[in-house]
N, C-alpha and C positions, 0 to 999 in steps of 0.2 A: 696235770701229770708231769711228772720229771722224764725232760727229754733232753738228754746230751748233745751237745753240738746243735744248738735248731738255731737258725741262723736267722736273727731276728728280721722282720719285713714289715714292712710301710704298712699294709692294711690293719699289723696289729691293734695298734690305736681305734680303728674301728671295728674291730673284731667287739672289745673292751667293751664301747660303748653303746654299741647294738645291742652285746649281752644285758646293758642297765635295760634298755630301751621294750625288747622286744621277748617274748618268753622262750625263741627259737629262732636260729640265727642258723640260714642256710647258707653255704660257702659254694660258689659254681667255680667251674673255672676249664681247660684243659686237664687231662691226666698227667700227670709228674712236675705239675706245677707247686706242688706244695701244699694242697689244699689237706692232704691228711695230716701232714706234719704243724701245720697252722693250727689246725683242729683241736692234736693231741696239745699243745702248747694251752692250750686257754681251757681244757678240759679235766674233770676228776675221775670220770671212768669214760670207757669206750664199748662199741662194740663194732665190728667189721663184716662187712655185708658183700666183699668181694666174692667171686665164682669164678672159676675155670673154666673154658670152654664148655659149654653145651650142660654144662652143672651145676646146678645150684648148691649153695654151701649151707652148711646146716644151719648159721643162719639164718638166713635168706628163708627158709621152711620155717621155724620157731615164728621168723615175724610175721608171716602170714597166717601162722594158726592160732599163736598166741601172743600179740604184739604186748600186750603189756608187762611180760617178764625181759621183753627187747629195753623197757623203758627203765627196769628197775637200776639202779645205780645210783653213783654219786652224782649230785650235779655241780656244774653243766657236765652230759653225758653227748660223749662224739659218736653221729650214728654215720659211721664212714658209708659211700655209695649207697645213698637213701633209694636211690632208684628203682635199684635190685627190688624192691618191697613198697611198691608204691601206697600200700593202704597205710606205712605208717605214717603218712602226712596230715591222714585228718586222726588218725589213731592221736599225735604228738597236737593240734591245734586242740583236741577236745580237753585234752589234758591240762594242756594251760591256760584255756577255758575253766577247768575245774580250780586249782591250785591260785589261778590269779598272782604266780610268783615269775618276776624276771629271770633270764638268763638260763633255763633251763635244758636246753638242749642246742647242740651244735653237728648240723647235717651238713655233708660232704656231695656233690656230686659232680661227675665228669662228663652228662649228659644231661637232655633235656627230654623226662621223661614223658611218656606217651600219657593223655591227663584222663583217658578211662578210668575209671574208678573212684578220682581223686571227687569229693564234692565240694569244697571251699579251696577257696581262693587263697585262706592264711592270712588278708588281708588282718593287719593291725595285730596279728602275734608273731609272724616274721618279719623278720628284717633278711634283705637276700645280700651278699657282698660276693662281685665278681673278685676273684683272683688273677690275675695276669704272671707270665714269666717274670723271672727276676729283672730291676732294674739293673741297668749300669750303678747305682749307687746302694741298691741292695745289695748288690752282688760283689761291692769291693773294690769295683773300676772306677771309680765317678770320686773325687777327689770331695765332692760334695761343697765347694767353695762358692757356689753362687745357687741361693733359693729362687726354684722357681716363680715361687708365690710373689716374693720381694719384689723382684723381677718385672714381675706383671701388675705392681703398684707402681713403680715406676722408682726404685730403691735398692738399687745394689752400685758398689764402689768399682772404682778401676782396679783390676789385679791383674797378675802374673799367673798363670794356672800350669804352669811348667809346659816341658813339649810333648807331643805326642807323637807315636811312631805309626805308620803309618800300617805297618803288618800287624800290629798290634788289634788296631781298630778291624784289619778282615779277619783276626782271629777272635776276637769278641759277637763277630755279625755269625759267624762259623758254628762256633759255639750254642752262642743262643743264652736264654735266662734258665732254665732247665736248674731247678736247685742241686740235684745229682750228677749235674756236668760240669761244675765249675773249676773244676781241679785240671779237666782234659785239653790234651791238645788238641787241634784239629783236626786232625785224623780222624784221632779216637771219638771225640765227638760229634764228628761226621756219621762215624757207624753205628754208635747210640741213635742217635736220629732216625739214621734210614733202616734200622732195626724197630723206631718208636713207631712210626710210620705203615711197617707192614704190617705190625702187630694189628693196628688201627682199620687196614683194609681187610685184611684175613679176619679177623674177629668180632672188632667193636662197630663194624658199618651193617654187620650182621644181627649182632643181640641189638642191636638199637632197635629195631624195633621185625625182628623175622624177616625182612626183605633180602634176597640173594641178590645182590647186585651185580652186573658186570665188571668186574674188579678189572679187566683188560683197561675198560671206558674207564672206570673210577681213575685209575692211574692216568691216562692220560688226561683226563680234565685237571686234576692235580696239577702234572705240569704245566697244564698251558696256564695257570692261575699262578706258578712262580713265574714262568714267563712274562705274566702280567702282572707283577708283585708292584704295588705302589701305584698303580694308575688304575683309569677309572672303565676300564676296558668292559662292555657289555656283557651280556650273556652270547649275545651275536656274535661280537667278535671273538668270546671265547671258543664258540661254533669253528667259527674261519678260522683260527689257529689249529685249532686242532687237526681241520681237513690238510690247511696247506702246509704246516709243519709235518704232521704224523700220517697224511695221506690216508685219515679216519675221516667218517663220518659219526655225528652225535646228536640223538633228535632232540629237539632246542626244549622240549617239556623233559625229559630223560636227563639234562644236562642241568635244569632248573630244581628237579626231584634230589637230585645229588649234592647240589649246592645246599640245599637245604637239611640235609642229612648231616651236611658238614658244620655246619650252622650250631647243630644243638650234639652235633661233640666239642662244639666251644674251638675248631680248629678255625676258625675263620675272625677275625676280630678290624672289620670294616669299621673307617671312617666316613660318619654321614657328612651329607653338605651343607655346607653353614645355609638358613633358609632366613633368617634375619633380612631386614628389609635394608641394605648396608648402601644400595646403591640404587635408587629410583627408578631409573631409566634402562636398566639393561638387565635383560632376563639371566636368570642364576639354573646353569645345570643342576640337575636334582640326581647325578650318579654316585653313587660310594664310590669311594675310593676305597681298592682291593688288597687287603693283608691277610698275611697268615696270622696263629695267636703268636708265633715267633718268627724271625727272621731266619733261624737258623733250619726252617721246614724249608722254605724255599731253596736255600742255598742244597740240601742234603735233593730234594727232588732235581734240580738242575746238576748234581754230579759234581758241588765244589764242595770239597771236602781239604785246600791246601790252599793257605794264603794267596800262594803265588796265581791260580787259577782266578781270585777274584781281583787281584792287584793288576792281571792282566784284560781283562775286563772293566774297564773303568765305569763303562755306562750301566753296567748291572751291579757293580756296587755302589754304584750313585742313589739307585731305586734301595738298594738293602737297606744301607746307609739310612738314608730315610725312613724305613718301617722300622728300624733299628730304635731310632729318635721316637718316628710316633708312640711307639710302643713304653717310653720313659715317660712321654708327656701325657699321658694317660693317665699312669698310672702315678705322676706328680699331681698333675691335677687335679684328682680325685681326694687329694686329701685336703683340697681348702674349697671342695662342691665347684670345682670348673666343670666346665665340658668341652672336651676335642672336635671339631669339626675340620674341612676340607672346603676349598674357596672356587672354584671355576663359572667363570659365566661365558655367552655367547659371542663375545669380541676376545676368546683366547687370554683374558688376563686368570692368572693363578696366583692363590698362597697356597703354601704346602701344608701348614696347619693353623689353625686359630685355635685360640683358649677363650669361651665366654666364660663370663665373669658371672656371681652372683647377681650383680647390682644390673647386669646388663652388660657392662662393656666388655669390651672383645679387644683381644692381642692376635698380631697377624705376627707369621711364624716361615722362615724363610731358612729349608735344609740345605747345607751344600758340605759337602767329603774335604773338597778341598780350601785353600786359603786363598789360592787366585779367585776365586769363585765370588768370596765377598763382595768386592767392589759391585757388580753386576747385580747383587741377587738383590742388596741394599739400595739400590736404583730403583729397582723392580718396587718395593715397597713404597719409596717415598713418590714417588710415581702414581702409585695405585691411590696410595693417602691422598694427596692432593687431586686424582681426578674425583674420588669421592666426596669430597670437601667443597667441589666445585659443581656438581648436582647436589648441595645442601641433602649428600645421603650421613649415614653416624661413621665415623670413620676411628680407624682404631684407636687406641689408648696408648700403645704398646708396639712400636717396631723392634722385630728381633732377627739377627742371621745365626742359624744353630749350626755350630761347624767342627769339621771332624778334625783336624790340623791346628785350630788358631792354639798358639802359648798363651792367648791371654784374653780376658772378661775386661770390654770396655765399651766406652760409646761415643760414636763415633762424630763427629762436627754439624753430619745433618739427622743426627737425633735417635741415629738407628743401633742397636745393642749390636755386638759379638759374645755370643759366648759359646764355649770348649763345651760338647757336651760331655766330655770326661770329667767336667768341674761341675756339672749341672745334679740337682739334689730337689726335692720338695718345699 
């Protein structure tokens, strides 16, 4: 379909190729992340399965009583929020079942629906592709001058990546990848957010699946979860924040029931812990490490809506900062089949992120905001290298410090990269 202004994104290329691959090619993701405009992009006709509060749209009735005048169209045909209408999922696998033809259908959804009714799996006629917020270099900030991928072959040159300002980087965390926010200032896109947000508690934590939830508790688990944006903080200690900040209680199954609601609206997009055998001798914590699907949910639930509030907070834009990053290295990753993981074990050593590698090997990944920071965090790696090297465990391929200030992509005397992530790209 002809779509004006569609602001091309990273997953396209996979979009493409799952349509050769697979007969229907489902697209998850958050809501307002892009996932319809993605859709209409790589489609010949559509149809739209959204509802209004407490209504189904006449959609949504047509697919359930007669799902195959839902299917009729051009293909690939985009069947926006599949969910709305769960029977057309084996409705659309029987079909390409029948047809035996690629590319045939492109589903959207912003939830993960409840699997009553559904009989198959879809197994070997979809292909699923998560969507994530805009990158910094989707989105026009990312200067694009050093690839990831290179990167982590151990292949990128000395450059200059120019300077960065520093209010610049709390108004990009502010913001968020939000493809409808990209124009706003802080403010403004503060109140998008926290507008995106209630809509999300008031309605979507509801049709998700009939449950009335405590929206008082929902909120506050919310926050205590930017409060713990980037670390790898319990469900327990989500408990204890809550009581001793907000002088709540929240029973620890009620708090777990939520998290998991939040889960399958895609608002939650956690890094597991690297579980690779990296180091012999020293037990490896098995906690995620805790993100929103954006940086800019945390910032809008803690009330920073203006530069200056996170510039005066350094140690909470340290944590943004960081989901800021994990959230590009994702979704860089993803386009050469990496995977993101998070490093802690029982002697307190950390990486902030690693990338494994197809073949196996692994890049360890060290965030810091600012440029004094370097020295330190670069220690930290070659450090952690050489104690694994010394229990004959596999040790990375790839030392990097991903930073928010450096002018410049280089590397450093004892081995260890710098680079800008306003320069960083796929």
């Amino acid at each position: 379909m002809n779509i004006n202004n569609y602001k091309k994104r990273i997953v396209d290329d996979k979009i493409e190729h799952y349509l050769k691959l697979f007969g229907a090619v489902c697209i998850e993701g958050p809501k307002y992340c892009g996932k319809t405009w993605a859709g209409r992009y790589h489609s010949n006709s559509e149809v739209l399965l959204h509802r209004t509060t407490g209504e189904k749209s006449n959609n949504v009735e047509l697919a359930q009583i007669s799902p195959s005048l839902i299917l009729e169209g051009e293909k690939p045909k985009l069947i926006d929020e599949w969910q709305e209408a769960t029977n057309l999922w084996d409705e659309i696998r029987a079909d390409v079942d029948k047809t035996g033809l690629k590319g045939q259908y492109i589903l959207t959804g912003s939830s993960t629906p409840n699997r009553k009714g559904i009989a198959h799996s879809g197994a070997g006629r979809y292909g699923k592709i998560y969507l994530r917020t805009m990158s910094l270099f989707e989105s026009g900030d990312s200067s694009g001058d050093v690839s990831l991928q290179e990167l982590c072959k151990d292949n990128i040159k000395q450059k200059l990546t120019g300077e960065v300002d520093l209010r610049n980087i709390a108004r990009l965390i502010i913001r968020g990848g939000w493809p409808g926010n990209l124009d706003y200032n802080a403010k403004d896109a503060g109140e998008a957010v926290k507008t995106y947000m209630d809509l999300i508690i008031d309605d979507d934590l509801t049709r998700l699946d009939g449950i009335n939830r405590d929206k008082h508790k929902v909120r506050l688990l919310l926050k205590s979860l930017a409060r713990n944006e980037s670390t790898t903080a319990s469900n327990m200690t989500l408990k204890k924040d809550i009581n001793e900040i907000d002088n709540e209680d929240i029973d620890i199954d009620t708090l777990a029931s939520y998290l998991d609601a939040f889960n399958r609206l895609y608002l939650l997009d956690n890094d597991e812990p690297f579980s690779s055998n990296i180091r012999s001798q020293v037990r490896v914590k098995q906690s995620e490490k805790r993100h929103f699907a954006d940086p800019s949910i945390a910032c809008s639930l803690l009330n920073i809506s203006e530069e200056e509030k996170l510039i005066n907070d350094l140690e909470t834009f340290g944590f943004l900062f960081e989901a800021m990053v994990e959230r590009d290295l994702k979704v860089y990753a993803d386009t050469f089949h990496a995977k993101c993981y998070h490093y802690q074990d029982y002697q307190n050593r950390e990486i902030d992120s690693i990338i494994e590698l197809e073949n196996g090997e692994w890049c360890a990944f060290e965030i810091k905001l600012g440029a004094k920071q370097i020295e330190k965090a670069a220690k930290n790696l070659v450090n952690l290298k050489q104690s694994i090297e010394k229990e004959k465990g596999k040790s990375p391929s790839i030392l990097c410090v991903i930073c928010g200030l450096s002018n410049a992509a280089y590397k450093r005397p004892d081995g260890v990269y710098v680079v800008p992530i306003t320069a960083l790209k796929p």
